[in-house]
N, C-alpha and C positions, 0 to 999 in steps of 0.2 A: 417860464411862461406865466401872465399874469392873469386870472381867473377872477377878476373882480367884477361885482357888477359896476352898471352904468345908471345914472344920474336918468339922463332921456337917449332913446335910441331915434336914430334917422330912418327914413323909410329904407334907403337901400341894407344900413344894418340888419333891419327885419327880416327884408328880404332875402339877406347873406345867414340869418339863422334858419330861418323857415328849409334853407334849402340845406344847411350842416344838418338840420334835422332827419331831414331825407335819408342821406349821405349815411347818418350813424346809425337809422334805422332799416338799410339794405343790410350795413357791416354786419350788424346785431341778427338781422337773419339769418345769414350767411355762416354764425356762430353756432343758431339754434338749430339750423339744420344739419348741419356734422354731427352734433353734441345732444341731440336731445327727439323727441316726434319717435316715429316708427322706428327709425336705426337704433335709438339708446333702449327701447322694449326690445328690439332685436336682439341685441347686443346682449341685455339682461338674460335674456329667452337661452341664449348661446352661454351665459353662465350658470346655467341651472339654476335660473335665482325660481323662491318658492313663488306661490300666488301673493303672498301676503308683501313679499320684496317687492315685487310687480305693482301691485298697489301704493305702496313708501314711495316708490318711486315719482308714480303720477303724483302724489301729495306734497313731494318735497316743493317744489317751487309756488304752490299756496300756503302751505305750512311755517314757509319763513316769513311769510306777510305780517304772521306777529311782530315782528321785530322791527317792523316798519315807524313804532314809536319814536324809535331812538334817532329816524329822518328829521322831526320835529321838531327833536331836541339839538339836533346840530346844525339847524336850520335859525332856531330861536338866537342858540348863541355865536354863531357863526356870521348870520345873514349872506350866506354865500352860497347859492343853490348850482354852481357851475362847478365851482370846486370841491362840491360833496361829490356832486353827482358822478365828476369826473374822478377822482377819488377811491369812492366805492367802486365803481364799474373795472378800473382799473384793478383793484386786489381780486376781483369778482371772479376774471380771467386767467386768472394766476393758476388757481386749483385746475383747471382745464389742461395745462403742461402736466399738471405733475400726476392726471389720469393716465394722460397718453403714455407714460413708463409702466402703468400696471402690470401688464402681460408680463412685463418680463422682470418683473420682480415678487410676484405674487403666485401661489397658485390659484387656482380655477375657483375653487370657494373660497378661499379670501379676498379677492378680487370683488367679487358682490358685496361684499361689507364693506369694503376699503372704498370703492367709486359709492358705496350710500355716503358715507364719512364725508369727503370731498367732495361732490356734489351739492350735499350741506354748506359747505362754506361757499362753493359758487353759488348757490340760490338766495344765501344770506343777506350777502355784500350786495347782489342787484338787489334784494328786495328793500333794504335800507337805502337804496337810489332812487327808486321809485316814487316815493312822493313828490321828492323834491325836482327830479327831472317834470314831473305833471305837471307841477306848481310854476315850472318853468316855461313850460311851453304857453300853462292856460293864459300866463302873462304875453306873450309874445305871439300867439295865434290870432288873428281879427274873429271878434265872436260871432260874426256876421258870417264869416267864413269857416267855422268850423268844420261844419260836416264836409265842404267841399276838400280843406285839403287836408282832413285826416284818411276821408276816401282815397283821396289819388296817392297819399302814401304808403296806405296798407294797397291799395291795386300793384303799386310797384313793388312792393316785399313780397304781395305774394303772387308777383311773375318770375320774378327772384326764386324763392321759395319750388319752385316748381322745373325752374332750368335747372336747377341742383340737384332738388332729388330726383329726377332723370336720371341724370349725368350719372349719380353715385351710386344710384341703383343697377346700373347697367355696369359699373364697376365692380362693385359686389358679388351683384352674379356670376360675372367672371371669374373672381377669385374664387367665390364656392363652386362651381363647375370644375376648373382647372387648377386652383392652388387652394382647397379646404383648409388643409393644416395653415392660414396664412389670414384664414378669414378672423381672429381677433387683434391679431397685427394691424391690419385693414381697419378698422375700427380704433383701435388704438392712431393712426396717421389719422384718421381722421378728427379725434379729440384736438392733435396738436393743431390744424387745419384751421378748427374752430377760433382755437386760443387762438390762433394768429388775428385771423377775422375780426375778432373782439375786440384786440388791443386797436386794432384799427378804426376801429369804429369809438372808442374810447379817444382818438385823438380829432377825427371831424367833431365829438360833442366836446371837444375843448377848445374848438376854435368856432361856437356860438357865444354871440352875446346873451346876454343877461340881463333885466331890466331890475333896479333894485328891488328886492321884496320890502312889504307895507306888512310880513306876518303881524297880528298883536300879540306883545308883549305879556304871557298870560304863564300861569304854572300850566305843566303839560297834560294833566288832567282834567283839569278845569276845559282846556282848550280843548280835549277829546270829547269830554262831556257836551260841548253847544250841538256838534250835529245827530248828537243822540236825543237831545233834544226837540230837534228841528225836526215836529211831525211829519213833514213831506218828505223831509230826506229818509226819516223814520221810516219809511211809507216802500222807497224807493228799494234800504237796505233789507228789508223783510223779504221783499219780493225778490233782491237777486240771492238772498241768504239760501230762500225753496229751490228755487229755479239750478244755482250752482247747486247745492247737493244733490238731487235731482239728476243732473247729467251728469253730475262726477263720479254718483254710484257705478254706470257703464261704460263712459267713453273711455276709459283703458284699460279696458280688458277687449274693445273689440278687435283690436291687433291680435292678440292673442287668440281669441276666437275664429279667428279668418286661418291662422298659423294651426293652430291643436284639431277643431273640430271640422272646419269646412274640407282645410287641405290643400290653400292658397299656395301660391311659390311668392317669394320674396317679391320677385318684380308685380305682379299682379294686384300685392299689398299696395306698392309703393306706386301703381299704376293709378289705382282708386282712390288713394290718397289724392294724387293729382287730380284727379277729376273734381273730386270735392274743389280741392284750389281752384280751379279754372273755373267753377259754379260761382266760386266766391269772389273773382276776379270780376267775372263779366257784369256781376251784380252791383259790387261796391259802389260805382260812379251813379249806377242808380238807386239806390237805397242815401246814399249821403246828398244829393237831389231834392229825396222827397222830407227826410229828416228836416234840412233849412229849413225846406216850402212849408212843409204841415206839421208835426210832430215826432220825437222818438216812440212815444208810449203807440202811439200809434202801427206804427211801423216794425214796434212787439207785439202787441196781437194782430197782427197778420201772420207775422213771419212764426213766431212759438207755435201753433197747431199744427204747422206745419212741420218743424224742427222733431216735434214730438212724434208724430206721424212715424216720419222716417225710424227713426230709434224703434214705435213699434214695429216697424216691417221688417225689423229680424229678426225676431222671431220665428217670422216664417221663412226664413233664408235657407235656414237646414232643412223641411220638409220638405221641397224638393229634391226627387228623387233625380233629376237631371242638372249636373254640376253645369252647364249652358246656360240653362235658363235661370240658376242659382247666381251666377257671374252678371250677368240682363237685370235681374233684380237688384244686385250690390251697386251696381252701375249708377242704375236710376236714383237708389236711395243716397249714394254719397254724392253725386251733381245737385238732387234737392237738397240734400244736407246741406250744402257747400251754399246756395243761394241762401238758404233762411238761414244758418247760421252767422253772416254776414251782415246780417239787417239788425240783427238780437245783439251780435256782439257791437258792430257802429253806434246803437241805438242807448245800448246800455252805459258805455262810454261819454258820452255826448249830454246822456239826461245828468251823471253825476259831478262832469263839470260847469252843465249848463246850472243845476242847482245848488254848487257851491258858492259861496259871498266868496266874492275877491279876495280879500284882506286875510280871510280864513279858508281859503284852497286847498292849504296843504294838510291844514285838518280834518277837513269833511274827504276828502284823497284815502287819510292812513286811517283815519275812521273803516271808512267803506270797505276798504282791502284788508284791515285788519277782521272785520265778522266776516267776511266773507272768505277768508282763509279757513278759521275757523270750519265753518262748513265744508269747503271743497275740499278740506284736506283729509276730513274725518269720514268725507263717503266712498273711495277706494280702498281705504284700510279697511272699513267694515266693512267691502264687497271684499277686498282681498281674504276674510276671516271666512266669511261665507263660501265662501269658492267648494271649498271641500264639502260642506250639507249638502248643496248643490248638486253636485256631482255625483249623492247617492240617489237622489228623490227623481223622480219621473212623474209628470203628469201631461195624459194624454183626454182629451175631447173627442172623440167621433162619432159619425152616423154609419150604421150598417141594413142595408137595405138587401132582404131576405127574397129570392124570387127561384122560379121553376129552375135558371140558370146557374143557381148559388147565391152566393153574400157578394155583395158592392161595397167598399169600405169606403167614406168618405173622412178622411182625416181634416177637420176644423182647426185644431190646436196640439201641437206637441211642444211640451214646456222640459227640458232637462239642461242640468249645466248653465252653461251661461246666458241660454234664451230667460232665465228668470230674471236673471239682472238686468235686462231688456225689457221686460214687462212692468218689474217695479217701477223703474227710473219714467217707464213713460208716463207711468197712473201720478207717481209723487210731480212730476212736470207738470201736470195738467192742474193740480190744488194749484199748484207755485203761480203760474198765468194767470188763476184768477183772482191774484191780488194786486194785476197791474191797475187795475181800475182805482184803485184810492191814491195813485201816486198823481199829483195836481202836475200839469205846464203849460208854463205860460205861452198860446196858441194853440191849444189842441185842436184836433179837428176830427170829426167822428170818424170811425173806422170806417162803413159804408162808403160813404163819400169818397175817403181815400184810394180804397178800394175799385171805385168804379174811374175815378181820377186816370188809376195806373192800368186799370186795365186798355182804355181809351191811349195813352200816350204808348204802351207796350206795341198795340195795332197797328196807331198813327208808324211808330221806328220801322216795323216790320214791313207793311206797307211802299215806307219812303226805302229801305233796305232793298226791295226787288223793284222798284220801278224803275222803268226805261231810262227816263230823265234822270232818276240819279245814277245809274248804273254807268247812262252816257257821259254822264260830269264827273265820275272819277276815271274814267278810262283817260277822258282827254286833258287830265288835271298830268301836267309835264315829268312829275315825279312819282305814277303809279306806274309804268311800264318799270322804270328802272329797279325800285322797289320792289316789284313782285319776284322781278329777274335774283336780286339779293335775297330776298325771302325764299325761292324756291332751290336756289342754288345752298343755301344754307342746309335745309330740308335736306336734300339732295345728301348731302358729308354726312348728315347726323345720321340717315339712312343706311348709308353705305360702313361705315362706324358700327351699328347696332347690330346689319347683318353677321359681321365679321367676331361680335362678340357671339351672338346668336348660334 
């Protein structure tokens, strides 16, 4: 198969990449959802892996962002960003087979060591892919068009993403139900699952064009060095350096949290999870919208107070004393999650290739992901180490209020265990946000404004979504009778499926 790039691409070739892009980025979901999210913490949880493994584990695929240097360098002397990329992706997937034989070659503790090992090397390979895939796309994506069809691809991964863990969770639970002793075999099929999914997804990104890279010719440090230079980028890597340690201190432990302390069952995790997804589904098409029209920085301080928000309010997740209204709250917090998380991550994406020079893409890319591995990878292993202080220390707030009847206890704050690592992350998030403001781009537009923008067009949809007239124009539009007929007939099989697992 010939991986070279091209001289000049035609509109339909664009076209014919734009959408292998697609294609390799359902496949690569399709991968990370078997292989990685809440089933590979599960999975961990199910090996008796410590706190501090739980933590290795979140950090492995930030922690190999170091090694992203050596994209660079095979990029520099190579000039071939299709055949790296396919390449690396290709060995990437490899380790992913030879997990799926753990169980039955290994026992129970060595199995936790042995899948850190090999996982290592699947995180390596992709993350030595990683720039050069960017660097690929940034050439091949219209910049005009950015936000819109990174939007519509992550919308589609993560509809993807959500018919799966469904699907696998409702599998799962069956087997812990009715065949426990069978539930890390389960896991094991689904590693190989993964590998499969990969390679497949490895062969649509080898049947994209490529437009030749213009990298400059430069020693590889040298070339590391300009966007450290570049006070804006400067500007841009400080502020996601806070902001990722900041949320990496707790977002992986709160599987865990949901699993140890509240009392979740697996499906309820994986149900929540979903919710989150479908927050961030419904949003994407809108956040990648206003990013075009007005700015990312912008479209960060909206969405981060709110991001943060949520992360505070579980805190108080455990305080109540009714696991109902405990469930109602987790509800709420992972659908907002799932919106403002969506804006933060499009937004942050979007600013560091909209701020890279062309010619120097793939530098100011391994730049970025290399400090910012750094961080993200160094704030779970320090929550993993803390785990255990944690779990001695208790700190409680209350008012009690003394009357003819007795004491009224009003509980304000209880901090134990992993509510700290909730409270930290949310205070360090809030420094981190307020250093988006020294990051410059080109169209800003003040938050205000934006704000009242989205409020106005959210009403205007809302509005045109219940009126008559439009309710009447999709009724007598020829292809929503049959459509809903298929839609509700599908519903219908999943329903009767889930009973029978139920």
């Amino acid at each position: 198969m010939k991986l070279r790039p091209l001289d000049n691409l035609t509109d339909k070739q664009v076209q014919s990449g734009l959408n292998k892009f697609v294609q390799e980025g359902l496949a690569a979901e399709a991968m990370a959802t078997f292989t990685g999210g809440t089933f590979l913490v599960a999975m961990a949880v199910l090996l008796k892996a410590s706190n501090f493994q739980i933590g290795l584990f979140a950090a492995l695929p930030t922690i190999t962002n170091i090694f992203q240097l050596l994209s660079i360098w095979l990029v520099q002397k190579y000039k071939n960003r299709r055949a790296i990329s396919v390449t690396c992706l290709f060995l990437a997937r490899i380790p992913l087979f030879v997990i799926a034989s753990l169980p039955f070659l290994f026992s129970t503790g060595a199995s936790v060591n042995v899948l850190l090992f090999f996982l290592f090397f699947h995180y390596l390979c992709g993350s030595i892919s990683g720039p050069s895939w960017n660097s690929w796309v940034k050439d091949l994506v219209p910049a005009d068009n950015l936000g819109a069809y990174f939007s519509r691809r992550t919308r589609m991964i993560q509809i993807l993403n959500v018919t799966l863990s469904l699907t696998v969770a409702m599998c799962i639970d069956y087997i812990k139900i009715n065949y426990p002793q069978h539930e890390l075999t389960a896991y094991a099929v689904m590693f190989f699952i993964g590998g499969t999914a990969g390679m497949v997804g490895v062969y649509f990104l080898s049947r994209a064009p490529e437009p030749k890279t213009t990298l400059v010719d430069e020693k590889l440090f040298s070339l590391i060095r300009k966007p450290l230079k570049d006070k804006n980028f400067r500007s841009l890597l400080t502020f996601h350096s806070a902001y990722a340690f900041a949320t990496s201190f707790a977002l992986p432990f709160f599987v865990v949290y949901m699993m140890k302390t509240i009392g979740l069952s697996f499906a309820w995790i994986i149900a929540l999870g979903l919710m989150a997804k479908f927050g961030s589904i419904v949003s994407l098409k809108f956040w990648g919208k206003f990013s075009d029209k007005y700015s990312n920085k912008t479209i960060i301080r909206i969405c981060a107070p709110t991001f943060i928000t949520c992360i505070l309010s579980w805190t108080f997740v455990s305080m109540i004393e009714s696991k109902t209204l405990s469930i109602l709250l987790l509800i709420v917090i992972h659908i907002v999650s799932g919106i403002s998380a969506a804006g933060i991550d499009l937004s942050i994406s979007n600013l560091a290739i909209k701020l890279a020079p062309k010619n120097e893409a793939i530098a100011y890319i391994v730049a970025r992901n290399f400090v910012i591995a750094i961080f993200a990878s160094i704030a779970p292993m320090v929550g993993g180490l803390l785990a255990d202080f944690f779990a001695t220390h208790h700190l409680s707030w209350n008012i009690e209020w003394k009357g003819p009847d007795g004491i009224s206890t009003l509980h304000l704050l209880e901090l134990q265990n992993w509510n700290f690592f909730f409270l930290i992350s949310a205070i360090l998030a809030l420094f981190a946000v307020r250093l988006v403001k020294k990051i410059k781009e080109a169209g800003e537009a003040r938050k205000e404004i934006v704000t009242i923008v989205m409020k106005k067009s959210v009403r205007r949809g809302i509005r045109k979504g219940i009126s008559g007239e439009a309710i009447k124009e999709r009724i007598n539009n020829p292809v929503f009778i049959p459509a809903i007929k298929k839609r509700m007939s599908s519903y219908h099989l999943l329903w009767k499926e889930y009973n029978k697992i139920a």
